[in-house]
C-alpha positions in Angstrom: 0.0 0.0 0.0 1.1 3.8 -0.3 3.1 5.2 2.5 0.4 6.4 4.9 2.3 10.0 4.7 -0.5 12.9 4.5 -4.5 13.2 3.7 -5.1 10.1 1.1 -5.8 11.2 -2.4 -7.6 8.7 -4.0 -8.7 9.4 -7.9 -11.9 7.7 -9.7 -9.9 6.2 -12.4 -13.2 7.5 -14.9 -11.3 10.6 -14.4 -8.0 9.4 -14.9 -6.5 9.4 -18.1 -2.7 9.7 -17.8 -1.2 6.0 -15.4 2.5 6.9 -13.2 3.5 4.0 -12.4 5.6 3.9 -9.2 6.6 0.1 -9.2 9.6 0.2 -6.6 9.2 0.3 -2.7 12.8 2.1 -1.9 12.7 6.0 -3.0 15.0 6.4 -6.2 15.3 9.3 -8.5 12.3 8.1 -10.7 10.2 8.0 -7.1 11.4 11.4 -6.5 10.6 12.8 -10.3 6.8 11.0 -10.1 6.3 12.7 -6.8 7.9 16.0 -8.1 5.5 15.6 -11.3 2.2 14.1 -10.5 0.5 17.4 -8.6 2.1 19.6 -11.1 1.0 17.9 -14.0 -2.6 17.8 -12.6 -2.5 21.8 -11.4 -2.0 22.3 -15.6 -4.9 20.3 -16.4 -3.7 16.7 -16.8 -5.9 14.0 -15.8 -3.1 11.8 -14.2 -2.6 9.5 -11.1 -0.1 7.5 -9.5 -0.5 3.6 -9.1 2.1 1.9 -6.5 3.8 1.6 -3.5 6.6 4.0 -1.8 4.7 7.4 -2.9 3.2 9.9 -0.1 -0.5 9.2 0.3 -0.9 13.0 -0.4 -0.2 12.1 -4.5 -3.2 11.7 -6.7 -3.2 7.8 -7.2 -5.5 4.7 -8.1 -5.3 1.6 -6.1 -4.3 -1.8 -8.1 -8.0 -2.7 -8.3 -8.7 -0.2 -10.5 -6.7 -1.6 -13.1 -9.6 -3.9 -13.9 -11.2 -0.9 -14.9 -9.1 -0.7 -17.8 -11.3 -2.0 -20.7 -13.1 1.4 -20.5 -11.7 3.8 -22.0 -11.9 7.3 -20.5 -14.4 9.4 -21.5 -12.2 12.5 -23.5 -10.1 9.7 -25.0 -10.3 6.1 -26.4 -7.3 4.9 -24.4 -5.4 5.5 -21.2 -1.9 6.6 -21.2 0.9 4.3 -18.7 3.5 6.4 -18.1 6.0 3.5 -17.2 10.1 4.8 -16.5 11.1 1.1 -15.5 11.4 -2.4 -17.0 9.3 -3.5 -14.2 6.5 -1.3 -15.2 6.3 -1.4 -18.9 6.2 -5.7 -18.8 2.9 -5.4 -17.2 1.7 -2.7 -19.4 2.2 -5.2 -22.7 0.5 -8.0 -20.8 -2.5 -5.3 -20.2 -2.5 -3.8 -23.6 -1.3 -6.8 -26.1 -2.9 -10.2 -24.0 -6.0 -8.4 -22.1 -6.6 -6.0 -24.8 -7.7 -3.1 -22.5 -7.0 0.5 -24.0 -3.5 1.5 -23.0 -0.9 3.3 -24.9 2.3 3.1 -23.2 5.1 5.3 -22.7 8.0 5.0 -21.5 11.3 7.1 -20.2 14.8 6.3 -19.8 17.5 7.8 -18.3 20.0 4.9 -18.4 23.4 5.8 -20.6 24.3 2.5 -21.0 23.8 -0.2 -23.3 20.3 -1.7 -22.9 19.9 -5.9 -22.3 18.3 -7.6 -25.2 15.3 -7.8 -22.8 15.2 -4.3 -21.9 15.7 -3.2 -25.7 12.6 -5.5 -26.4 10.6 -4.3 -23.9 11.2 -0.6 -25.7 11.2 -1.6 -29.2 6.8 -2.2 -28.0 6.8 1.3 -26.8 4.0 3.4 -28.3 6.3 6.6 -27.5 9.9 6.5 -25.6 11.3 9.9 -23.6 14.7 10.0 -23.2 15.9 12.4 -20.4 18.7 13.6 -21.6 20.7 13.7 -25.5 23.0 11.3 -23.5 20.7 8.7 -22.9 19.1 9.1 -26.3 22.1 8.2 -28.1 21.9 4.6 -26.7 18.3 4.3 -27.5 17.9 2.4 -31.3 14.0 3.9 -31.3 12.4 7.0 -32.1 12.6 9.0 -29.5 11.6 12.7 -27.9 14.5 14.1 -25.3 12.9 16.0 -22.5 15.2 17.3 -19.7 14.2 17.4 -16.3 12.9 20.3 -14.5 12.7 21.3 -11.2 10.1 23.3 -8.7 11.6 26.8 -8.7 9.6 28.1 -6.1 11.0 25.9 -3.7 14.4 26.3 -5.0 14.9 29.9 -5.3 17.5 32.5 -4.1 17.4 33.7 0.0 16.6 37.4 0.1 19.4 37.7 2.6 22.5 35.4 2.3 23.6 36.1 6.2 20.5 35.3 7.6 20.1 32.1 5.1 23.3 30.7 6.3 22.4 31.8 10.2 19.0 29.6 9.5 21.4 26.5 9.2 23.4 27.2 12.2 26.6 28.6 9.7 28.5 31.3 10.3 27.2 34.2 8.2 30.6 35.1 7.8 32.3 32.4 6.0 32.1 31.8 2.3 30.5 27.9 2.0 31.0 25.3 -0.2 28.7 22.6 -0.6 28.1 18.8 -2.0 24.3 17.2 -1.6 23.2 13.7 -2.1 24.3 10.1 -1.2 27.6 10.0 0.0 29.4 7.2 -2.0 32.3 6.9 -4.1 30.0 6.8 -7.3 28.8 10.2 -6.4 32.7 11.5 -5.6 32.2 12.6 -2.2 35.6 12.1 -1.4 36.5 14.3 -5.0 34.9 16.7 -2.9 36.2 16.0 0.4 40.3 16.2 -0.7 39.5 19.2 -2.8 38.3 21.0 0.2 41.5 19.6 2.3 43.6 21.0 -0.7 41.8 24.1 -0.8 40.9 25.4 2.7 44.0 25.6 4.4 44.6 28.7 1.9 41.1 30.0 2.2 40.4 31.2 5.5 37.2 33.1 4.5 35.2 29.4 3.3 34.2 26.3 4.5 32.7 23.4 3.4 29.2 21.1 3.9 28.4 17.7 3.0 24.9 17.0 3.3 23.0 13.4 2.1 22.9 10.3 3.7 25.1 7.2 3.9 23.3 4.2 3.3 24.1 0.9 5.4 27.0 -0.4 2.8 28.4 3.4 2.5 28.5 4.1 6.4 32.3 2.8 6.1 33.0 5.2 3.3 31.3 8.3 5.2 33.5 7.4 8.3 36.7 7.1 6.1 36.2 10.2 5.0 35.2 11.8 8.5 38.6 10.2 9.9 40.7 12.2 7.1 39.3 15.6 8.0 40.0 15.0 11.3 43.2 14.0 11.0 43.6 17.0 8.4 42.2 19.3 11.8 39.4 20.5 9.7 36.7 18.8 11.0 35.6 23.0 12.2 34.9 23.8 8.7 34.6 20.6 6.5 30.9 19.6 8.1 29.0 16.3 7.6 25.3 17.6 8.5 23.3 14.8 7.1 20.0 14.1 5.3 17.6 17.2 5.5 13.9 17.3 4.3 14.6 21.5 4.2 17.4 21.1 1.4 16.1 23.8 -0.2 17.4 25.9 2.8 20.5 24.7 2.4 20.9 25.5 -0.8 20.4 29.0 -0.1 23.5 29.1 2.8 25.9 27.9 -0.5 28.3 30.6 -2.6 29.5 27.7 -4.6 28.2 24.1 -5.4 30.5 20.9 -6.5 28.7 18.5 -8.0 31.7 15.6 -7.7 29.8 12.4 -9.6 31.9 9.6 -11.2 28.3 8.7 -12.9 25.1 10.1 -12.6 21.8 9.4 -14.9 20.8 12.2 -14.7 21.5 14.5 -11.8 19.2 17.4 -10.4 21.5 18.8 -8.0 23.1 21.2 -9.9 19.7 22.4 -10.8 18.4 23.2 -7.7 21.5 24.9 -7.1 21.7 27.4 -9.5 18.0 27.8 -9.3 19.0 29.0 -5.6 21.5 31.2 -7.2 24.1 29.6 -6.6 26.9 28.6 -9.1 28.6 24.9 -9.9 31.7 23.3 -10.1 30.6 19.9 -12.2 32.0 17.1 -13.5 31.0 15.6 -17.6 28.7 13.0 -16.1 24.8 12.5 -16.4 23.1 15.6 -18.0 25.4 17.6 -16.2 26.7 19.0 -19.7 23.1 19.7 -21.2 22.3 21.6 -18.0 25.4 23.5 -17.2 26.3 26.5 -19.1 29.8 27.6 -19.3 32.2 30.8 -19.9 31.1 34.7 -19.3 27.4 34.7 -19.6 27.1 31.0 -18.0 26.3 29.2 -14.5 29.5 27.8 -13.6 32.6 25.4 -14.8 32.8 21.8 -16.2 35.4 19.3 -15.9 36.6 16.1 -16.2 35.5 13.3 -14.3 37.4 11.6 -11.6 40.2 14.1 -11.7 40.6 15.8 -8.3 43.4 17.9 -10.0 40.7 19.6 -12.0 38.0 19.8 -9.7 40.5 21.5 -7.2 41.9 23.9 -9.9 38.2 25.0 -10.6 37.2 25.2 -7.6 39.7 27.6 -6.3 39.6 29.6 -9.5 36.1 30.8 -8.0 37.0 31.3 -4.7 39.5 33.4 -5.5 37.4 35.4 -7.5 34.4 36.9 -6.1 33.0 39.2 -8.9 33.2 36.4 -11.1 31.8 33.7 -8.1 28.7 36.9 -7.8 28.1 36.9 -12.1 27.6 33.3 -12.1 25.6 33.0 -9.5 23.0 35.9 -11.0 23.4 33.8 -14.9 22.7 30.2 -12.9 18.9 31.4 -11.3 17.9 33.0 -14.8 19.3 30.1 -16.6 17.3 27.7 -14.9 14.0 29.9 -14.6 14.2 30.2 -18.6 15.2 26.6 -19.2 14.4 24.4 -16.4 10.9 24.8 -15.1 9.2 21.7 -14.1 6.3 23.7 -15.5 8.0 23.3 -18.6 9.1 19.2 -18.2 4.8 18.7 -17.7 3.8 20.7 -20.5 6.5 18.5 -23.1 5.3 15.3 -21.4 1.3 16.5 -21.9 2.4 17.0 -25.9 4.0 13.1 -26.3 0.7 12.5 -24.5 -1.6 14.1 -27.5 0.7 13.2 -29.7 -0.5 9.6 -29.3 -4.1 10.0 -31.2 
């Protein structure tokens, strides 16, 4: 059953037209992006639930009985639309639409920039529309396909109207410059890349510090303490600060002068994205989307580099800490770039025309 998190929302599926499929129990970034997209997709007009397990109760769903339901079509339309972003949940949509013959279309988006399994590239090939989140991901796809980048809620991610008092909020000193790295801390996501670039780096810069905020799961705790043990021993641990998992991110975006998004790989990666939509610029490596979201050079949001090279990262990284006007233009370039790019107002609406563009 749905996580029992908020007022239920349960949907008549006669007025449901549009099927999110949320097949996975642990949260993942295609949980986060159906939880993110659901109740803005409905405020523009779609007529679309949630169907699964793992999701607040608060998100407009159907339960699994309703699928029975399915050999109706909805009134405006003569099919439904499945909405499936995993293998999981596109097998059971063929079985629905090809063996039961109820009226589905289905469609489905990846964000994998890998070579697809013969099953997986089978399961696509019977796609009535494939998404691909990225021009990354859509080179590995051998189908038709429409790219649609992420967006993100830029009301919730926006600049603080006072920096000081931002930082003061999360218990930092309003007078340092901070530095900051979010999500799971694990090699893959180069948390350490992060960690000895700030050892490099702050020893020389007295004015900034550093955060690491995300959580360690049980197989990374050993990692997180690793890394904990070196800034100790580097007698930093006053300004290199693990602060954990935080359901007020957003307010911790806003304490930031500089974000470092460290990944080895990434999918697709919406960190950077909330950051600059908090007006704040990035340091990122050539990994996930990062390139199709990250503008570089005088009238961009921040610097790209190489992957896995701590040499780079560092080299960026102190370029803009040592200099402010160009640390204070980047930061004013990242929140317009995002408000004219990145929208998730704008993700919904190119979804709503792959929708229509079905029949």
């Amino acid at each position: 059953m749905l996580a029992d998190r908020g007022r239920s929302h349960i949907v008549d599926i006669a007025d449901v037209e549009i099927i999110a499929p949320n097949f996975k129990k642990r949260l993942s970034g295609v949980t986060s992006t159906i939880i993110q997209l659901v109740p803005v997709q409905r405020a523009l007009g779609q007529k679309i639930a949630a169907l699964g397990p793992g999701l607040p109760a608060s998100i407009p769903h159907i339960r699994f009985r309703d699928l029975l339901k399915l050999w109706r079509a909805p009134s405006a339309r003569p099919f439904r639309v499945w909405h499936a972003r995993r293998n999981i949940e596109m097998l059971p949509a063929l079985i629905m639409r090809d063996i039961l013959r109820m009226k589905l279309k289905i469609v489905f988006t990846s964000a994998s920039q890998r070579k697809h399994s013969g099953w997986t590239k089978f399961l696509v090939s019977k796609m009535d529309a494939v998404i691909a989140t990225s021009g990354k991901t859509a080179n590995y796809l051998e189908v038709p396909n429409t790219v649609i980048l992420h967006g993100i809620d830029t009301a919730r991610f926006s600049p603080p109207t006072d920096k000081a008092q931002a930082k003061r909020e999360c218990d930092l000193d309003p007078q340092r410059k901070i530095a900051g790295c979010f999500g799971r801390v694990r090699h893959q996501k180069g948390t350490d890349l992060f960690v000895d670039t700030m050892l490099r780096l702050l020893p020389d810069h007295p004015r900034w510090s550093a955060i690491i905020a995300g959580r360690a799961t049980a197989q990374h705790v050993e990692f997180e303490n690793g890394l904990k043990a070196k800034v100790a021993a580097a007698g930093l641990s006053d300004r290199i600060l693990f602060v954990g998992e935080h359901t007020n991110i957003n307010d911790w975006y806003r304490a930031l002068d500089l974000f470092v998004a460290p990944q080895r790989w990434e999918g697709f990666g919406l960190t950077p994205l909330e950051a600059m939509a908090s007006g704040v610029p990035v340091v990122a490596t050539d990994v996930g989307a990062f390139p199709e979201i990250v503008t570089t050079g005088d009238n961009g949001a921040g610097m790209l580099i190489a992957r896995d090279d701590l040499d780079a990262m560092a080299h960026a990284v102190a370029e803009l800490m040592d200099d402010e006007s160009r640390l204070a233009r980047l930061a004013a370039n990242a929140q317009t770039h995002v408000m004219e790019n990145f929208r998730i107002e704008g993700e919904a609406t190119k979804l709503k025309a792959v929708y229509d563009s079905l029949g």
